[in-house]
mmCIF file of the N, C-alpha and C atoms, coordinates in Angstrom:
data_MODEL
# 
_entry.id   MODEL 
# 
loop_
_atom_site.group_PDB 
_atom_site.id 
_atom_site.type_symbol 
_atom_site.label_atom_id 
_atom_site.label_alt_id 
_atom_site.label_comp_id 
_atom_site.label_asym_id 
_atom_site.label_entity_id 
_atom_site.label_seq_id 
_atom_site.pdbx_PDB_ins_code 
_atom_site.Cartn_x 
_atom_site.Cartn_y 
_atom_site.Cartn_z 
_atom_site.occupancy 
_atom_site.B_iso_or_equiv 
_atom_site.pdbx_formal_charge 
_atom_site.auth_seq_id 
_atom_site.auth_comp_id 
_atom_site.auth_asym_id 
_atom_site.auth_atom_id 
_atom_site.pdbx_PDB_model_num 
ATOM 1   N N  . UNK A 1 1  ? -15.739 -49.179 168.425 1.00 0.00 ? 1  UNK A N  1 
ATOM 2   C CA . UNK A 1 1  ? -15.899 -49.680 167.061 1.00 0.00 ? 1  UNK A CA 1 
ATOM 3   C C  . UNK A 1 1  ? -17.297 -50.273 166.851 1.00 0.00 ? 1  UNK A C  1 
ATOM 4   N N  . UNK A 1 2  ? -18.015 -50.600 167.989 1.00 0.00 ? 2  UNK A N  1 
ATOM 5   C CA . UNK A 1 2  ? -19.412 -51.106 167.748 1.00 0.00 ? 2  UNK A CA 1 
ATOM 6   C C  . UNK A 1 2  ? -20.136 -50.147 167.018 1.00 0.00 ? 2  UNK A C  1 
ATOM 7   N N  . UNK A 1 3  ? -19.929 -48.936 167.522 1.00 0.00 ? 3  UNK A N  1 
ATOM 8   C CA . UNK A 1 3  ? -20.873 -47.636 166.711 1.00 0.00 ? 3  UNK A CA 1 
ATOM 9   C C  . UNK A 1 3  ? -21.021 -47.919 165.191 1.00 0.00 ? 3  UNK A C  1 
ATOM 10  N N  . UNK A 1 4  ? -19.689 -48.019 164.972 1.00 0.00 ? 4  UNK A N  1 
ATOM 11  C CA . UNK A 1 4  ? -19.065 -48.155 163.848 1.00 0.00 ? 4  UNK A CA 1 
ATOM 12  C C  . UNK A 1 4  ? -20.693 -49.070 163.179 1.00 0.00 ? 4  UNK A C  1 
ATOM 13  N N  . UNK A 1 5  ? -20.206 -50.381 163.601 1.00 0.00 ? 5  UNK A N  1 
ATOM 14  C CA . UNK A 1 5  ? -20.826 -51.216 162.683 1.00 0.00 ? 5  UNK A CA 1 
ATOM 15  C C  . UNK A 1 5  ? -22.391 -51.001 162.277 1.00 0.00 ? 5  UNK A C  1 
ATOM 16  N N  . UNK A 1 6  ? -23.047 -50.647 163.681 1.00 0.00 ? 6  UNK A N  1 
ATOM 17  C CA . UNK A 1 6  ? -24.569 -50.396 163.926 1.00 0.00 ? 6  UNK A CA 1 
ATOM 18  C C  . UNK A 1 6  ? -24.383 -49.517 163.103 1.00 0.00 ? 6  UNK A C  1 
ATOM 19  N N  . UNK A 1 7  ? -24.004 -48.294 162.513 1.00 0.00 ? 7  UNK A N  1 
ATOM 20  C CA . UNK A 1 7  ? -24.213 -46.989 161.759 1.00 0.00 ? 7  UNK A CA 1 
ATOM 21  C C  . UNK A 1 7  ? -24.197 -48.008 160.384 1.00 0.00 ? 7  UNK A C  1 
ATOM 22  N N  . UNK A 1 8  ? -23.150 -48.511 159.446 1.00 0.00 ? 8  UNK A N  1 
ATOM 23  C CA . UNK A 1 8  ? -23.018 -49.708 158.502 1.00 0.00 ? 8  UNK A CA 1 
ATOM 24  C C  . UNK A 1 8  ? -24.766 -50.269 158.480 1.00 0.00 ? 8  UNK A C  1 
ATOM 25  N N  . UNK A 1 9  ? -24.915 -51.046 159.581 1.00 0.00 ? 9  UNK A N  1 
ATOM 26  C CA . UNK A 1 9  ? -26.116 -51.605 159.235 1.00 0.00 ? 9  UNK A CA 1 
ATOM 27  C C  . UNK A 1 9  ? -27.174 -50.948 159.242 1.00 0.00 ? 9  UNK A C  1 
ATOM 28  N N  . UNK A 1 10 ? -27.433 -49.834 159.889 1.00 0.00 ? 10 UNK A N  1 
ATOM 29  C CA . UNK A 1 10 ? -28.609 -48.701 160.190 1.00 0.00 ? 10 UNK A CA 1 
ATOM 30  C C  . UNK A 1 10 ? -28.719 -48.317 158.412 1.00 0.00 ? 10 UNK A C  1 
ATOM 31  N N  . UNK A 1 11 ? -27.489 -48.056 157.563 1.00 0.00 ? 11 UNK A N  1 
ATOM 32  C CA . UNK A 1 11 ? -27.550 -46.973 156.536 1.00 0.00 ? 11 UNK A CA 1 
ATOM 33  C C  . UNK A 1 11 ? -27.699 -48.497 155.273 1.00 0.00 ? 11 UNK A C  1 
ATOM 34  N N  . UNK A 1 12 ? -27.529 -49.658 155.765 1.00 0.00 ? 12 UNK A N  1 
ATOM 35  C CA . UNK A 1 12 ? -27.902 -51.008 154.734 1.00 0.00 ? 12 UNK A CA 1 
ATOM 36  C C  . UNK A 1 12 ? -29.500 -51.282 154.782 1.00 0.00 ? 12 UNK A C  1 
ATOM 37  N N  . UNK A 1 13 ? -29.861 -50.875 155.797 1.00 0.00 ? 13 UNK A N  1 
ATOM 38  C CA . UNK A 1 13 ? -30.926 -51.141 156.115 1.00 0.00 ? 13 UNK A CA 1 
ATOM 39  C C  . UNK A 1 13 ? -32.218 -49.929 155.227 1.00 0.00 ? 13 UNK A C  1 
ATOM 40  N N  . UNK A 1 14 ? -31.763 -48.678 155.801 1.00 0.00 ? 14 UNK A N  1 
ATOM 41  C CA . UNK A 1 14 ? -32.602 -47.694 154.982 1.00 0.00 ? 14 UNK A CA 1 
ATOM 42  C C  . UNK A 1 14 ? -32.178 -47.961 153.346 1.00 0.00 ? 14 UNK A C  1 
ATOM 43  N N  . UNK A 1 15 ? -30.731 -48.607 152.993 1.00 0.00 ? 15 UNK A N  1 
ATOM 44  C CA . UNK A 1 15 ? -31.016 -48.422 151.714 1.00 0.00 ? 15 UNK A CA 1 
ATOM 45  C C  . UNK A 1 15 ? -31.881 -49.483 150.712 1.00 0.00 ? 15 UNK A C  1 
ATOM 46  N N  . UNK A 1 16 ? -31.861 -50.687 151.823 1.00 0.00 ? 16 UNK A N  1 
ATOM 47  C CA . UNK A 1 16 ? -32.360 -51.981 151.122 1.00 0.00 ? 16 UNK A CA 1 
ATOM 48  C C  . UNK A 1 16 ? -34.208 -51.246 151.207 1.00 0.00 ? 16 UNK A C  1 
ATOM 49  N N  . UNK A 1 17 ? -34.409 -50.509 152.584 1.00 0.00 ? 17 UNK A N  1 
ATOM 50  C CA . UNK A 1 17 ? -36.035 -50.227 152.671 1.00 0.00 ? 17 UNK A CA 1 
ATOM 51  C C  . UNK A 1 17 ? -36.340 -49.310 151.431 1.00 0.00 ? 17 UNK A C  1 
ATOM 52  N N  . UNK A 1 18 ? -35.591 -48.390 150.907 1.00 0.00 ? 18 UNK A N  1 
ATOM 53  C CA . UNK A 1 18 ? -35.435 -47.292 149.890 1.00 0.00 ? 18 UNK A CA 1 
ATOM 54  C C  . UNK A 1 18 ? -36.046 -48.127 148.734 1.00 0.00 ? 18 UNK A C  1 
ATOM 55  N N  . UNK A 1 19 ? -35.184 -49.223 148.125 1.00 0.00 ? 19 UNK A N  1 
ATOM 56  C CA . UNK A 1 19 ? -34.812 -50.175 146.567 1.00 0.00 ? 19 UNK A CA 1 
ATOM 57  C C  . UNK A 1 19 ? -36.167 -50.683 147.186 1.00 0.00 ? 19 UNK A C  1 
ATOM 58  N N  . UNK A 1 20 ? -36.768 -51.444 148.096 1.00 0.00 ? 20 UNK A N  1 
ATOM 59  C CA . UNK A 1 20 ? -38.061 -52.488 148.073 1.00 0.00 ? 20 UNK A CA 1 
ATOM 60  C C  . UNK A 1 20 ? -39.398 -51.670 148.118 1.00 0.00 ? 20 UNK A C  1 
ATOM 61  N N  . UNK A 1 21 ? -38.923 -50.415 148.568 1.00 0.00 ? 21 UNK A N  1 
ATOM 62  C CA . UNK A 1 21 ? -40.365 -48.923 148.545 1.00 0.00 ? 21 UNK A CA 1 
ATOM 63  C C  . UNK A 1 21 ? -40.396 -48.979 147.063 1.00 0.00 ? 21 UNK A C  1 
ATOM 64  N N  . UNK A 1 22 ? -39.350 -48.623 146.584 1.00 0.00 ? 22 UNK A N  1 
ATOM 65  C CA . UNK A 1 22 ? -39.340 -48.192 144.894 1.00 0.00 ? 22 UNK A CA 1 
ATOM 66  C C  . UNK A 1 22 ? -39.739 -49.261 144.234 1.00 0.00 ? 22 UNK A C  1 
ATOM 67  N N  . UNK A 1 23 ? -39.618 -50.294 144.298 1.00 0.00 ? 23 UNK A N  1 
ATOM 68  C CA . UNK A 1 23 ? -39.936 -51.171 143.377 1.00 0.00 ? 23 UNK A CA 1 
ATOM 69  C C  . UNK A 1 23 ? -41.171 -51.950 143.158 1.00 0.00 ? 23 UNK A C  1 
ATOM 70  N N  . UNK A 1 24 ? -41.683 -51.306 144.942 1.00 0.00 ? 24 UNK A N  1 
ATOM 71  C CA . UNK A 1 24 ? -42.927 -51.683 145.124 1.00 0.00 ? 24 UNK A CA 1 
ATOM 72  C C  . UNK A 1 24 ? -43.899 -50.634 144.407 1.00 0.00 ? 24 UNK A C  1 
ATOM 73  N N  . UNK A 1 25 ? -43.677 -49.775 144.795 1.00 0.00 ? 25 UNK A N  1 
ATOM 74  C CA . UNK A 1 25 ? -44.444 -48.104 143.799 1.00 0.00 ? 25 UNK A CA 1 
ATOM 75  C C  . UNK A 1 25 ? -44.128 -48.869 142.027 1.00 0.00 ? 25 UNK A C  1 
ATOM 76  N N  . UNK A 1 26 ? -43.177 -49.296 141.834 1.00 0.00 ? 26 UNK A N  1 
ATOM 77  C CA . UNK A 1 26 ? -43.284 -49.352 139.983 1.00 0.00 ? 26 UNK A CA 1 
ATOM 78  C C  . UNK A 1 26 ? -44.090 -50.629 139.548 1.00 0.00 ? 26 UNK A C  1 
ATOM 79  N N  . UNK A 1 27 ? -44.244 -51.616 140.992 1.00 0.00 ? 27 UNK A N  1 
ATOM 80  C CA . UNK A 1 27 ? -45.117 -52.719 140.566 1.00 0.00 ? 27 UNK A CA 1 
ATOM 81  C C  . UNK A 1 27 ? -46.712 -52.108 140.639 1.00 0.00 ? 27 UNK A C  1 
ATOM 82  N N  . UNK A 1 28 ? -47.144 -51.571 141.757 1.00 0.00 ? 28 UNK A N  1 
ATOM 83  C CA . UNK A 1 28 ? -48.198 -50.835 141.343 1.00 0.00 ? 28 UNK A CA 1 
ATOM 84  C C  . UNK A 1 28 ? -48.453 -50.241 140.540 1.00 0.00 ? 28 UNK A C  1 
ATOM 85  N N  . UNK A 1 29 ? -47.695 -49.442 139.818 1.00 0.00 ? 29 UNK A N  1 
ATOM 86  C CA . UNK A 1 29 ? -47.713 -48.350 138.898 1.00 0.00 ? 29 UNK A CA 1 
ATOM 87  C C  . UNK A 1 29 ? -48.186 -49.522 137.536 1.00 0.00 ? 29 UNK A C  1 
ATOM 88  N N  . UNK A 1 30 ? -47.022 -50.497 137.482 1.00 0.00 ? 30 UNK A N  1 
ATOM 89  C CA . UNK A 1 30 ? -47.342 -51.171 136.373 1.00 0.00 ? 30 UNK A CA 1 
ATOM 90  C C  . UNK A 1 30 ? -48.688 -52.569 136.258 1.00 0.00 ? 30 UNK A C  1 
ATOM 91  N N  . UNK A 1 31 ? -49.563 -53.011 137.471 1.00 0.00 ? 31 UNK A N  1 
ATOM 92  C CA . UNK A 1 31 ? -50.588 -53.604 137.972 1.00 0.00 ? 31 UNK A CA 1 
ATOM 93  C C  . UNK A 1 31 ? -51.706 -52.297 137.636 1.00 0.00 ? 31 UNK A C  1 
ATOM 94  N N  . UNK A 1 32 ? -51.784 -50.985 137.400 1.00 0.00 ? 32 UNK A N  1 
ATOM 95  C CA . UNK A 1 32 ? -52.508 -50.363 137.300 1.00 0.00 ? 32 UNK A CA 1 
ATOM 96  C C  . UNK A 1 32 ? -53.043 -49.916 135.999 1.00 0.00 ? 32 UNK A C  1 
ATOM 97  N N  . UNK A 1 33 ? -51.548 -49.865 135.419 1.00 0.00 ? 33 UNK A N  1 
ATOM 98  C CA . UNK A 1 33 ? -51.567 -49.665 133.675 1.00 0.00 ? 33 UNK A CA 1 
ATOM 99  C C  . UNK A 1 33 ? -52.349 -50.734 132.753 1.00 0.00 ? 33 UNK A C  1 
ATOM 100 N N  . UNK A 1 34 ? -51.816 -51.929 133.607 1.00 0.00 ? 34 UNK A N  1 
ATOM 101 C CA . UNK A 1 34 ? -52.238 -52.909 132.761 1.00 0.00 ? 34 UNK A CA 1 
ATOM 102 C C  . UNK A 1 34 ? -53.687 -53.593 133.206 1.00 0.00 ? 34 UNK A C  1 
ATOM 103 N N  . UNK A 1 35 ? -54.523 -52.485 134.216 1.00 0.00 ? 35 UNK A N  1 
ATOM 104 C CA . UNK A 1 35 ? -55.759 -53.036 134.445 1.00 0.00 ? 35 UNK A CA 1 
ATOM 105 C C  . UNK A 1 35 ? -56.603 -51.615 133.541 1.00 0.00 ? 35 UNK A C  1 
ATOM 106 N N  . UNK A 1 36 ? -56.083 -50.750 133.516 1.00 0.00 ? 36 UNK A N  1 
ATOM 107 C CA . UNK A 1 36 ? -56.758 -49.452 132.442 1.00 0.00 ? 36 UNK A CA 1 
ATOM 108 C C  . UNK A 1 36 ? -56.514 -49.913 131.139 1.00 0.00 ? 36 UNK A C  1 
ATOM 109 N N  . UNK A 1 37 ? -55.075 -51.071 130.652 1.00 0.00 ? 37 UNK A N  1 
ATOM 110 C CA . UNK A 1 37 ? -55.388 -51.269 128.923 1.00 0.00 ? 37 UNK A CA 1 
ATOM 111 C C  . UNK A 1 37 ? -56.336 -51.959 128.956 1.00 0.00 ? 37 UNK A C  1 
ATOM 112 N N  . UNK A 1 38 ? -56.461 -52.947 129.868 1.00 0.00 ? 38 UNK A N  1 
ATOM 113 C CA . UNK A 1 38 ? -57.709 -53.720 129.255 1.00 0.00 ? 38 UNK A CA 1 
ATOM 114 C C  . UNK A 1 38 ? -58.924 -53.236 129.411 1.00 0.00 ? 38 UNK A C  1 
ATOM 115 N N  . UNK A 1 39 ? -59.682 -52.697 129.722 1.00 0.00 ? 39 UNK A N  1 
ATOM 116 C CA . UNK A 1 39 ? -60.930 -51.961 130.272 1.00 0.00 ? 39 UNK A CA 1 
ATOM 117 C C  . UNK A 1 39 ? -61.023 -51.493 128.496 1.00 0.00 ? 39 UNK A C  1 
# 
């Protein structure tokens, strides 16, 4: 049953790294926009 759990946390883990990649890409995205309006 240990497998068990390590697989649980292995697949919490890629999904929490997934949501903090993405959100990091839309903060750039939006730090970039808003240095081209002002220019």
């Amino acid at each position: 049953m240990m497998w068990f759990r390590l697989i649980m946390i292995g697949v919490f883990a890629l999904t929490a790294v997934n949501i903090f990649s993405y959100q990091g890409i839309e903060i750039v995205y939006a730090i970039t926009d808003f240095i081209k309006n002002k220019q």
